[in-house]
C-alpha positions in Angstrom: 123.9 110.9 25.1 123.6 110.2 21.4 123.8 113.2 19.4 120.8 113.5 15.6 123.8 113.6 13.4 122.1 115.7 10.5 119.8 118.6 10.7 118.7 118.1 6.8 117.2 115.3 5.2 120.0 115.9 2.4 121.6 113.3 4.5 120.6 110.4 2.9 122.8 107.4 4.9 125.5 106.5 6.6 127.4 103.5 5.5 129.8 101.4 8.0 128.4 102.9 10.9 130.3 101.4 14.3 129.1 103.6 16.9 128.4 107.3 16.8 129.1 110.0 19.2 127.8 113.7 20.4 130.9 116.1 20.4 130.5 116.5 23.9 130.6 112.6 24.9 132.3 109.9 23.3 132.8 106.1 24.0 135.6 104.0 21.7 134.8 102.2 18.6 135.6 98.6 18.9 137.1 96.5 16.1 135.8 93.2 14.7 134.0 91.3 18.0 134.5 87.2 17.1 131.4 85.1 18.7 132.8 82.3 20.6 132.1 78.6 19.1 131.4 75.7 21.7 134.0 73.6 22.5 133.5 69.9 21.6 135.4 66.8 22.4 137.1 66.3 19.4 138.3 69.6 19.7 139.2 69.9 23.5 140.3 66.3 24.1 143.6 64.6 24.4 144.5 61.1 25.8 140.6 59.4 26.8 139.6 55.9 28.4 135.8 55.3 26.9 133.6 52.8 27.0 130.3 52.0 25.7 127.4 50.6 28.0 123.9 50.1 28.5 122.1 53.8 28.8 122.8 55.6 32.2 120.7 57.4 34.4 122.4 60.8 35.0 120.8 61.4 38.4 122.8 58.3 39.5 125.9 59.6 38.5 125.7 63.3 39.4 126.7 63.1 42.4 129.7 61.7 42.1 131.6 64.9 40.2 133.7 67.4 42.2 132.8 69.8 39.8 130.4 69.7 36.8 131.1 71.9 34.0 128.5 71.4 32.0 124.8 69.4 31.8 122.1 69.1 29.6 119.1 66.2 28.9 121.3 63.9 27.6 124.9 64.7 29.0 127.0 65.7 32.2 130.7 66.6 31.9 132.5 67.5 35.3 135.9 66.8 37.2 136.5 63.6 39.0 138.6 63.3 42.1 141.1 60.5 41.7 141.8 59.4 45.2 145.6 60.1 46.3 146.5 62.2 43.5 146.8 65.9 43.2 144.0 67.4 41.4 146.1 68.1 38.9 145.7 64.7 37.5 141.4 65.3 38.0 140.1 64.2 34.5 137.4 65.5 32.9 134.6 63.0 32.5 132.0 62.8 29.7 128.8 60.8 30.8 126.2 60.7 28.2 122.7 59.0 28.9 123.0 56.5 26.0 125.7 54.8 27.7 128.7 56.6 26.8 131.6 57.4 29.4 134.8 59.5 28.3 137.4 60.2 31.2 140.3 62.8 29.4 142.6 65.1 29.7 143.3 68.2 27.3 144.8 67.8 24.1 147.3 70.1 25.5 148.5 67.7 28.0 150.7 64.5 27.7 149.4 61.1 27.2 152.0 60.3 30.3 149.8 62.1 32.5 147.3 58.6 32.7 150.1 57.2 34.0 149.6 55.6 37.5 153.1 56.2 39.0 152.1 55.9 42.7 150.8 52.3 42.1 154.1 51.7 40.5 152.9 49.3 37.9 150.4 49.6 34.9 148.0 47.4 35.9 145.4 50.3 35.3 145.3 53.8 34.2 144.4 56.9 35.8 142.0 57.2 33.1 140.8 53.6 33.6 140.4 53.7 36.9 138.1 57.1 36.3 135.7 55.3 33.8 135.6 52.1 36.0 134.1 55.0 39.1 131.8 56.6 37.2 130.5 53.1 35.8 130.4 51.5 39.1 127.6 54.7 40.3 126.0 53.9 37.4 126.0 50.4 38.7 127.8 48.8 35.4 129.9 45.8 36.1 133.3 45.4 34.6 132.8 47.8 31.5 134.9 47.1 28.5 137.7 50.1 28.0 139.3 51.5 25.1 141.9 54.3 24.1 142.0 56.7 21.5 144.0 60.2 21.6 141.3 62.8 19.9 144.6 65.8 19.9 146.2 62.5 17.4 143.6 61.0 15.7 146.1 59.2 13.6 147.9 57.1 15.9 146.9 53.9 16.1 148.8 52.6 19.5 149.9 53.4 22.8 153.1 51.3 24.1 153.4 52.1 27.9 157.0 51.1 29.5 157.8 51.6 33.3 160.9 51.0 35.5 160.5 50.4 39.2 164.1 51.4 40.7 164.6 48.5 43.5 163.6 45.3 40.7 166.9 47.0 39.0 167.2 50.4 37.8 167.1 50.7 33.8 165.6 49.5 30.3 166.4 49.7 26.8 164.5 50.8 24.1 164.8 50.6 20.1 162.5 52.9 18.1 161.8 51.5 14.5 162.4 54.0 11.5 159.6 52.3 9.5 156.5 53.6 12.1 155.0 56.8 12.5 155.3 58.6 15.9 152.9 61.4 17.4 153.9 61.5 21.0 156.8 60.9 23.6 156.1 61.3 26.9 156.7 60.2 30.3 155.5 60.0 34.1 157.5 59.8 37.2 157.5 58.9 41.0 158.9 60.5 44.0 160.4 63.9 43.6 163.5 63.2 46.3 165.9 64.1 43.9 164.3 62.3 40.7 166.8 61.1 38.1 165.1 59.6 34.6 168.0 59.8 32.4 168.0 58.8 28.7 171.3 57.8 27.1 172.3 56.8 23.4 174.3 54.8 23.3 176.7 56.4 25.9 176.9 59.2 23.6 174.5 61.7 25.6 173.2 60.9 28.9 170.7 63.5 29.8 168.0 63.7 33.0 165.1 64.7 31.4 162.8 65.0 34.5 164.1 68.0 35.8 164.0 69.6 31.8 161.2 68.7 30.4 158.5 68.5 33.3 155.1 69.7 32.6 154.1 69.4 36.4 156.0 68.7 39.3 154.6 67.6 42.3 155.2 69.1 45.5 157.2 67.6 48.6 159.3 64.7 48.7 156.9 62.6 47.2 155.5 64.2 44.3 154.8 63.3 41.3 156.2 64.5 37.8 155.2 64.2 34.1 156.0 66.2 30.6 156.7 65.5 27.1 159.9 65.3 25.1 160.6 68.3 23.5 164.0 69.8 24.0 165.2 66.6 24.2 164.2 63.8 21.9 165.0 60.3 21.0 165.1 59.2 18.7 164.4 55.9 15.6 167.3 53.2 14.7 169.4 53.8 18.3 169.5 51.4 21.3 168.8 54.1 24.2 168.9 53.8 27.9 166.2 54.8 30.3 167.2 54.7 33.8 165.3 55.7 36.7 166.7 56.7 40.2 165.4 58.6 43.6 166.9 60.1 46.7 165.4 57.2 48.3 166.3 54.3 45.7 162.7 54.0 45.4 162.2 55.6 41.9 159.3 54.9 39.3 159.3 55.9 35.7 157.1 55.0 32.6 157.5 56.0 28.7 153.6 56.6 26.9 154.7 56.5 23.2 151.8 57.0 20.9 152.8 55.7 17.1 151.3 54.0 14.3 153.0 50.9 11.9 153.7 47.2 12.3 157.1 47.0 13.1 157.9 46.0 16.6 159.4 48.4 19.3 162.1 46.8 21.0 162.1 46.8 24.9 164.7 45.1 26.6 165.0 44.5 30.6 161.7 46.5 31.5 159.7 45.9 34.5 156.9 46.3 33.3 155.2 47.1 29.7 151.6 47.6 27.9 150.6 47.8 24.4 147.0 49.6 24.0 145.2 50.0 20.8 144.1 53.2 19.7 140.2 53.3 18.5 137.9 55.8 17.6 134.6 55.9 19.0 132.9 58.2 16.3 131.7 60.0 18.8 131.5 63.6 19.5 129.8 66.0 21.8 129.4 69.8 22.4 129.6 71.7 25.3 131.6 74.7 27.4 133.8 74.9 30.6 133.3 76.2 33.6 135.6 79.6 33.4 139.3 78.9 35.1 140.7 81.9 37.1 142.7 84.8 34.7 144.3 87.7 34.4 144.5 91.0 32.3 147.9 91.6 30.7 148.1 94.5 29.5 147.8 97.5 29.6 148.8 97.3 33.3 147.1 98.8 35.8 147.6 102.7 36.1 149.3 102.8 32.6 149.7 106.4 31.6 150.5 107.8 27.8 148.9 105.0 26.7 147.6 105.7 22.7 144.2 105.7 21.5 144.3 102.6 20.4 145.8 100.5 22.3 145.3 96.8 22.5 143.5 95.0 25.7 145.1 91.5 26.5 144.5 88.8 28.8 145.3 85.1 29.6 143.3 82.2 29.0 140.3 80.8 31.0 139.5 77.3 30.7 135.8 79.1 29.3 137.5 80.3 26.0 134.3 83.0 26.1 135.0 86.4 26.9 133.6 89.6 27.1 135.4 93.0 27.9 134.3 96.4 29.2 135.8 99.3 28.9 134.1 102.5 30.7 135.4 106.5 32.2 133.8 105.9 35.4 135.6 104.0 38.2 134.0 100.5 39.3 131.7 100.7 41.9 132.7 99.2 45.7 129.6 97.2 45.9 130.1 93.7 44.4 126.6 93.0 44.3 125.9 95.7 41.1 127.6 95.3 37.8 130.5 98.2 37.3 130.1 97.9 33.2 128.5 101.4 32.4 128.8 100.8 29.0 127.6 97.3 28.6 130.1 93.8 27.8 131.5 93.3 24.5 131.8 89.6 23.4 135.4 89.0 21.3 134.8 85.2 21.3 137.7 82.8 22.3 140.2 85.8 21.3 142.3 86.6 24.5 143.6 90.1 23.2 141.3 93.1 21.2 142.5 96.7 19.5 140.4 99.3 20.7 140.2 102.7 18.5 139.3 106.5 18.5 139.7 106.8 22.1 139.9 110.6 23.7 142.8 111.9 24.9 144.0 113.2 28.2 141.1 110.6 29.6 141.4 107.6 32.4 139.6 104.7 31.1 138.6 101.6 33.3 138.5 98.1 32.2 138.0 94.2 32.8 137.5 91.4 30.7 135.5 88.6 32.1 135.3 84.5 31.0 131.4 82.7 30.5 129.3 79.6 30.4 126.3 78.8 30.0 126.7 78.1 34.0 129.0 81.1 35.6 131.4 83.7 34.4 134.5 85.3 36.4 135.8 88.4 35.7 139.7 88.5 35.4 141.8 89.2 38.7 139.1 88.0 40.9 137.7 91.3 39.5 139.6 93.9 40.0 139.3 96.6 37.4 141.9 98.1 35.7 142.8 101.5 34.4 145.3 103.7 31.9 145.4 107.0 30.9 145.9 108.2 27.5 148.5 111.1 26.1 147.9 114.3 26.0 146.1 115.6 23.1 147.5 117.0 19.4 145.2 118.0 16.8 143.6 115.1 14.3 146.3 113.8 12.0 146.8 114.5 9.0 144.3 112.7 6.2 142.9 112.7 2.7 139.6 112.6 0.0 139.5 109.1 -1.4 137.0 109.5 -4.0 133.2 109.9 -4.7 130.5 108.2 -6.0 127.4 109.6 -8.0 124.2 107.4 -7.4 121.7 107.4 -10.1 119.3 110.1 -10.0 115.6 110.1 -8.5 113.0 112.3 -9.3 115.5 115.0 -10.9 118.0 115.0 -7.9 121.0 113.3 -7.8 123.2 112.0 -4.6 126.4 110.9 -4.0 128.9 108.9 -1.5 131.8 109.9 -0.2 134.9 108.5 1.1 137.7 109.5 2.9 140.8 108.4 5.3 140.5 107.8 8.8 142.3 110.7 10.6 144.1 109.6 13.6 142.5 111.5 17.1 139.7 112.5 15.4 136.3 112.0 17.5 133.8 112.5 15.0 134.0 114.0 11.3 132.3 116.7 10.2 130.9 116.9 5.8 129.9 120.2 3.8 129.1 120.0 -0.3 128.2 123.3 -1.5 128.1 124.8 -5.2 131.3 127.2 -3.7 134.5 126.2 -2.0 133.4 128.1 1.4 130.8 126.6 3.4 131.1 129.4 5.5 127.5 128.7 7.2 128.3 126.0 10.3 124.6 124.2 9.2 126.5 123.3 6.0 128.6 120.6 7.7 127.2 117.7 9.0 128.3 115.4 11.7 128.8 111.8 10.8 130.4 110.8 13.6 133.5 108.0 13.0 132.4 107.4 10.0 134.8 107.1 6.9 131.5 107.7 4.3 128.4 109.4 3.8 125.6 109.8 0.9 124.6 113.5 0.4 121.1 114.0 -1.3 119.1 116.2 -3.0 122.2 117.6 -5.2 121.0 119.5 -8.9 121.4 117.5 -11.9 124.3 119.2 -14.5 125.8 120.9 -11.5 129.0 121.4 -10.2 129.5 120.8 -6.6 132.7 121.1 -3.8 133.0 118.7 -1.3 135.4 118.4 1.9 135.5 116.5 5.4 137.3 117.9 8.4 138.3 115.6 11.6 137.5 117.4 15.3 138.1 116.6 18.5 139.3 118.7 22.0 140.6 118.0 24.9 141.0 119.7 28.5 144.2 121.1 28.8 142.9 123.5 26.1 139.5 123.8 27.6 138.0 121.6 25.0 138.1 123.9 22.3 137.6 122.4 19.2 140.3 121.4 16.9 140.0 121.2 13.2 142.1 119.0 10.5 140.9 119.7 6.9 141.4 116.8 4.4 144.1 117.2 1.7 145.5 120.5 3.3 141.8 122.2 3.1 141.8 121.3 -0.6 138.4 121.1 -2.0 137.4 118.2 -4.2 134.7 118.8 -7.4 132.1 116.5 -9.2 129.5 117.0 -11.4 125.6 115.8 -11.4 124.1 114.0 -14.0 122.1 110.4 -15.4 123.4 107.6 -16.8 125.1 108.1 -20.4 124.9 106.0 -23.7 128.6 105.3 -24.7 128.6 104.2 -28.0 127.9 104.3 -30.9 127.9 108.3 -30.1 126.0 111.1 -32.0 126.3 111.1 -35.6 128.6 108.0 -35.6 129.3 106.0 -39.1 129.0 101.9 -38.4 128.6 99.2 -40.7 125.8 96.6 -41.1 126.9 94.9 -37.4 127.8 97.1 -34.6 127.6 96.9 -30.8 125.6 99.0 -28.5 126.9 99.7 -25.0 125.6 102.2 -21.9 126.7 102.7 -18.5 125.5 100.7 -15.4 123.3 102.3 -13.1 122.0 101.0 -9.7 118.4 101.8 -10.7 118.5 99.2 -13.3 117.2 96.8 -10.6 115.5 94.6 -13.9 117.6 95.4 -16.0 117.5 97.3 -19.4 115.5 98.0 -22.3 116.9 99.0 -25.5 115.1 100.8 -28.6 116.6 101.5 -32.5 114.1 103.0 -35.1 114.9 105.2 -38.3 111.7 107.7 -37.2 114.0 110.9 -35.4 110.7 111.8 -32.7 112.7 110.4 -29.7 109.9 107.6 -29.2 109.9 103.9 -30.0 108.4 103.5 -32.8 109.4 99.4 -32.7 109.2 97.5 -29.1 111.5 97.7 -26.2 113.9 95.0 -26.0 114.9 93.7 -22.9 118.5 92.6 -21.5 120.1 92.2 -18.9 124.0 93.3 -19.3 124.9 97.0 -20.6 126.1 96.1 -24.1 124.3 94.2 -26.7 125.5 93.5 -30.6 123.2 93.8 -33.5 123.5 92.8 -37.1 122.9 93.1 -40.1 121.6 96.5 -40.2 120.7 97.5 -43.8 122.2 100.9 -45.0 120.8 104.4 -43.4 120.1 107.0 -40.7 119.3 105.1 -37.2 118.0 106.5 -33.9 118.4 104.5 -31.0 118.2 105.4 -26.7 118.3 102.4 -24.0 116.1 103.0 -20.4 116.1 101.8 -16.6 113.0 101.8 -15.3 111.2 104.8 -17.6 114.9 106.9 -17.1 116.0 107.0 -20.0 119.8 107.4 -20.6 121.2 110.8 -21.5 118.3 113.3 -20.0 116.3 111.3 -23.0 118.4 112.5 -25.5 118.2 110.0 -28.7 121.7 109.3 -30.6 121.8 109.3 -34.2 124.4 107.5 -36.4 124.5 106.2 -40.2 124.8 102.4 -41.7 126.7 102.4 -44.7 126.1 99.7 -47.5 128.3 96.5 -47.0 131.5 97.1 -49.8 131.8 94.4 -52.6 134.9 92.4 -51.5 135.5 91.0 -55.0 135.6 95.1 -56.3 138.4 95.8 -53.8 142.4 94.6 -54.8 144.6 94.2 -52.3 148.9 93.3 -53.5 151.8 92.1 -52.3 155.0 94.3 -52.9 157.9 92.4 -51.1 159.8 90.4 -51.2 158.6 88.9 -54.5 156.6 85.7 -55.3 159.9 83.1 -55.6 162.8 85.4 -54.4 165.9 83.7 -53.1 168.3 84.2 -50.3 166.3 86.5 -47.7 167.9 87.4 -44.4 166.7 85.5 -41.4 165.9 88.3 -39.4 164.5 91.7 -40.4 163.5 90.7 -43.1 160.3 93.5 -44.1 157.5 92.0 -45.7 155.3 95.3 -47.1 151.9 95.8 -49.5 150.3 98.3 -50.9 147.1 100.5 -49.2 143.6 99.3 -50.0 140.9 101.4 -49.9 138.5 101.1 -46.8 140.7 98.9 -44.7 140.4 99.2 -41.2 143.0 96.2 -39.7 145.4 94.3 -42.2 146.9 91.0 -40.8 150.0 88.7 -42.2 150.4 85.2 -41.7 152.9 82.7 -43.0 154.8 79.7 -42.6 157.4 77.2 -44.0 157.2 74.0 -46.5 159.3 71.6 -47.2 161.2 71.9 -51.1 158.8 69.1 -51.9 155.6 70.3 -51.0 154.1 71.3 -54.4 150.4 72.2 -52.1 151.5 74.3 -49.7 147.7 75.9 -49.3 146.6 72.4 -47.9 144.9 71.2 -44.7 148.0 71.4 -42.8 148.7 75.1 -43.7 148.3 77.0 -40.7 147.0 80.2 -42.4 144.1 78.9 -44.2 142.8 76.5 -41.1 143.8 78.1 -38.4 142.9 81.8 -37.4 144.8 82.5 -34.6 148.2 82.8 -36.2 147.2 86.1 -38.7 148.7 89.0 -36.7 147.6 92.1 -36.6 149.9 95.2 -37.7 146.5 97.7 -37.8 146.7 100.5 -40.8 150.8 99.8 -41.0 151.9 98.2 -44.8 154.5 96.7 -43.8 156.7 94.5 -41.0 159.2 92.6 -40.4 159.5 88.9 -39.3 162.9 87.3 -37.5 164.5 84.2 -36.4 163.5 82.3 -39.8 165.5 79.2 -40.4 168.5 78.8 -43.2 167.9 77.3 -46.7 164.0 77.2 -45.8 160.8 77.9 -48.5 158.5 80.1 -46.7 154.9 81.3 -48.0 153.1 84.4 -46.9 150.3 86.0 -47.5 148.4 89.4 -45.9 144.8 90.0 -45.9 142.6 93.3 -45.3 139.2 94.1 -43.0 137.2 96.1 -44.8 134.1 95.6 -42.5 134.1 96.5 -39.1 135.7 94.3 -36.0 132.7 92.7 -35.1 132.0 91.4 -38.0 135.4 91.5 -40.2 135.0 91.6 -44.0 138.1 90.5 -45.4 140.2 90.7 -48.7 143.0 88.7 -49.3 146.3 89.8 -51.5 146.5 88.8 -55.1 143.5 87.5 -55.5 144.3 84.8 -52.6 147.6 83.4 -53.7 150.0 82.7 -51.5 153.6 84.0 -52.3 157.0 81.9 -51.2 160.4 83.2 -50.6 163.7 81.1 -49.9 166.5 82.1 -46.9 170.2 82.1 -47.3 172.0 78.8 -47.5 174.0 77.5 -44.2 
């Protein structure tokens, strides 16, 4: 049952809602479900045979798949039974109906696996021989067949070596250093003691079979493949394969997938096959029938488990999964579906963190793998289920902050924010004029929720806000627990609109000044602006319209302005207009500014510290020194190459200070300096210079 979380429409929303709960029933939040992407051939595919044919009926072809896996108007994918062999070695085969055939294996398994070790030669591939079946029900004669490996699209050939043991036991191999290699792999023959040994040059001789296997067969006569992983070999080395059985009937073969034009070096081989690598361009899209898995954790029966703990599983072959987790045990009867809550998709993720479960509860659960064509539910479904601890009272937590929103119709709102509490079931909000809320309508349930808007709140008012986590459990006869937030200390705020910030009331500006307001969220077209000298708190000259919440105007001439700026029709400040005053630009060639030190043509100044000071001008807000060095020779040192004159950026500001000092000057060097004073505002500077403009020069101490 779903418990109305608010009794008052002061509850305006609830933001980041995951799921909400009465306080007398409550099922987990979940975190973050992924959808599950189809897989595609590109991305599923390892080693493939393909070829490319005349279009293909499907129906013709159907038939011939031990399984299919996946079918559509225009494409079939299934498993193919290669006679003889385990079905370990079953490809997958893509059959599309403009004439495309794929037989592959995962990009997770070896290119050795196409390998046909029982035939003992390499007359054909496993792969081969699959594309040459499904082509012969589609009654295609002799269809041309070409490689690529889609898990290494870079490689550009496959060199296949193979020893038979009775036409002599071993072959040697030499890896150039100037090609690129992607894969090492290998396939094997009769599993009577197997020996396939690699040895460098006598310096290691290691039998890789029985270390590196990715699949052994079973029986005498088994087969065998894997990589090389833990053991390598390497470029720029002669090394010796040798192959051996119980029965002195061994057969071994090398896949090595590598790109470049320098030869690989094969010496005394039975048999050997260089295949070129080419990409179809082709691609298709399409899921797996779902493989057999389990769940791995937590295990059946856990107990003390947290509340949130983390479900995991293995992987299906269907990387599509959906979990449930539910309090009432699965019922006996196959036929109905035990998922109380309903399934939660996670996407190809085989593990998800579950939250805010209850204490002191046993919770059942099972993850199950999809297709478009079947699901299976994880250990041939058999539920799990774990029991969490015994209950405490929430954790511990704290205010974060609150928002105002703009006010509507005279009443203001605002968000609030707070920690998550850890065991908390639901959370519980009061905002009163008083630090008491002593009335239980006052707080609100908002369930799991970490924020909620209040409404109808008094503009110019003070308010108190605070947030208390609950939950119970039985061994205290679910009585409710309470955690206040910040040790039950209340948090303040005050109502109001949206504020003008400057200029302020009464302000002073010169001619150019800028005008900036807060944002607001009602400004949903933006803002109109209004400055008249008429002090009736209308506008007595047109809106202006603009976007941001700043603007800068100029040239203002000299006297008492009234300005306000709007959102809508709400104006800024409760409608109060702001006054302020323009005062008459100042005559720049009326106001003296003058050097004091050190004086025009003095000689050995220190090279650091050395104070260069002026005197106080009337009116300036900002003065600024510059200066720079000449050579003895330079008779026009205010020229285009003096940085002062031409180039702004290296006056420095020293704001109402007279004075400062400059370091690291150079010995037996002329330097000339100059200051300068604003005398109009910083927007649009007015400036004076010293002595009438004329630069001053001063000499260092010799070496």
């Amino acid at each position: 049952m779903i418990k109305k979380l608010f009794s008052s429409t002061a509850i305006l929303a609830i933001i980041a809602a995951s799921f909400l709960f009465a306080s007398t029933a409550q099922q987990p939040a979940f975190i973050n479900p992924v959808q599950a992407a189809s897989t595609t051939l590109s991305g599923y595919a390892g080693i493939a045979a393909y070829t490319h044919t005349t279009p293909i009926d499907l129906e013709m072809v159907k038939s011939i798949f031990q399984v299919i896996e996946y079918m559509d108007n225009s494409t079939i994918i299934g498993t193919l039974d290669l006679p003889i062999y385990e079905s370990e070695y079953d490809p997958l085969v893509l059959v599309s109906s403009d004439g495309w055939i794929f037989a592959f294996y995962s990009n997770s398994d070896p290119a050795g696996k196409l390998l046909d070790v029982i035939s003992k030669n390499l007359d054909e591939t496993l792969l081969e021989k699959a594309v040459k079946i499904v082509a012969g029900a589609a009654e295609i004669v002799n269809p041309m067949i070409d490689y690529y490996d889609f898990g290494n699209p870079a490689a550009a050939k496959m060199l296949l070596v193979a020893e038979y043991e009775p036409d002599g036991n071993a072959f040697t191999l030499f890896l150039d250093g100037n090609n690129d290699y992607y894969e090492k792999s290998y396939g094997f023959y009769r599993t009577y003691y197997p020996s396939f040994t690699l040895d460098n040059e006598g310096i290691d001789q290691v039998n890789f079979v029985l270390e590196n296997q990715d699949y052994i067969g079973e029986g005498y006569y088994g087969t065998i493949y894997g990589h090389f992983e833990t053991i390598d070999f390497g470029t720029e080395i002669e090394q010796t394969f040798a192959v051996q059985a119980g029965d002195h009937l061994g057969f071994g073969a090398l896949a090595i997938l590598y790109s470049g034009d320098a030869p690989v070096m094969v010496a005394d081989k039975d048999f050997i096959k260089e295949i070129s690598l080419i990409d179809p361009v082709f691609d298709s899209t399409f899921d797996l029938i779902p493989s057999a898995f389990n769940k791995t954790g937590p295990f059946d029966g856990a107990a003390d488990i947290g509340l949130s703990p983390t479900l995991s599983w293995s992987a299906s072959s269907a990387p599509n999964y959906e979990y449930c987790i539910d309090e009432s045990p699965p019922d006996v009867d196959p036929a109905t579906d035990d998922c109380e809550t309903g399934w939660i998709s996670v996407g190809s993720n085989t593990a998800v963190d579950l939250s805010n479960l209850m204490y002191e509860t046993t919770y059942y659960w099972q993850v199950r793998s999809l297709n478009s064509y079947d699901l299976i539910e994880a250990d041939s479904g058999n539920w799990y289920s774990f029991t969490t601890a015994d209950g405490v009272v929430p954790f511990t937590f704290s205010k974060l902050s609150e928002t105002l929103k703009e006010p509507t119709d005279s009443l203001s709102k605002v968000t609030m924010t707070w920690e998550p509490s850890y065991g908390a079931y639901y959370y519980e909000v009061c905002v009163d004029t008083t630090e008491e809320c002593i009335a239980p309508e006052l707080w609100h349930n908002v369930g799991l929720n970490t924020t909620a808007t209040i409404g109808e709140l008094l503009l110019d008012t003070t308010y108190f806000w605070q947030v208390r986590a609950v939950n119970y459990y039985p061994s205290t006869e679910n009585i409710l627990n309470y955690t206040y937030a910040d040790a039950g200390e209340w948090q303040s705020f005050d109502t109001r609109s949206f504020r003008k910030l400057r200029p302020l009331q009464d302000e002073v500006y010169n001619l150019t000044l800028p005008f900036k307001w807060e944002s607001t969220p009602i400004a949903t077209d933006g803002y109109e602006y209004c400055i008249d000298q008429s002090d009736d708190d209308e506008c007595d000259t047109p809106w202006k319209k603009v976007s941001d919440t700043s603007v800068v105007v100029k040239r203002l001439d000299a006297g008492t302005y009234y300005w306000q700026v709007r959102a809508g029709n709400k104006e800024a400040d409760e409608g109060i207009w702001f006054a302020f005053d323009v005062l008459a630009k100042k005559d720049a060639s009326k106001i003296n500014l003058f050097k004091v030190s050190p004086i025009d043509g003095a000689v050995d100044q220190v090279l650091n510290e050395l104070q260069l000071s002026w005197k106080t001008t009337k009116s300036a807000i900002d003065y600024q020194y510059c200066f720079f060095p000449v050579d003895d020779t330079d008779t026009t040192p205010i020229s285009e190459e003096d940085t002062c004159t031409y180039y702004e950026e290296n006056w420095v500001s020293v704001g109402n200070n007279t004075s400062t000092t400059i370091n690291s000057l150079d010995t037996t060097t002329t330097y000339y300096w100059q200051v300068r004073a604003n005398i109009g505002n910083n927007e649009d500077p007015d400036w004076v210079y010293a002595d009438k403009g004329d630069f001053w020069a001063f000499t260092t101490v010799p070496e």
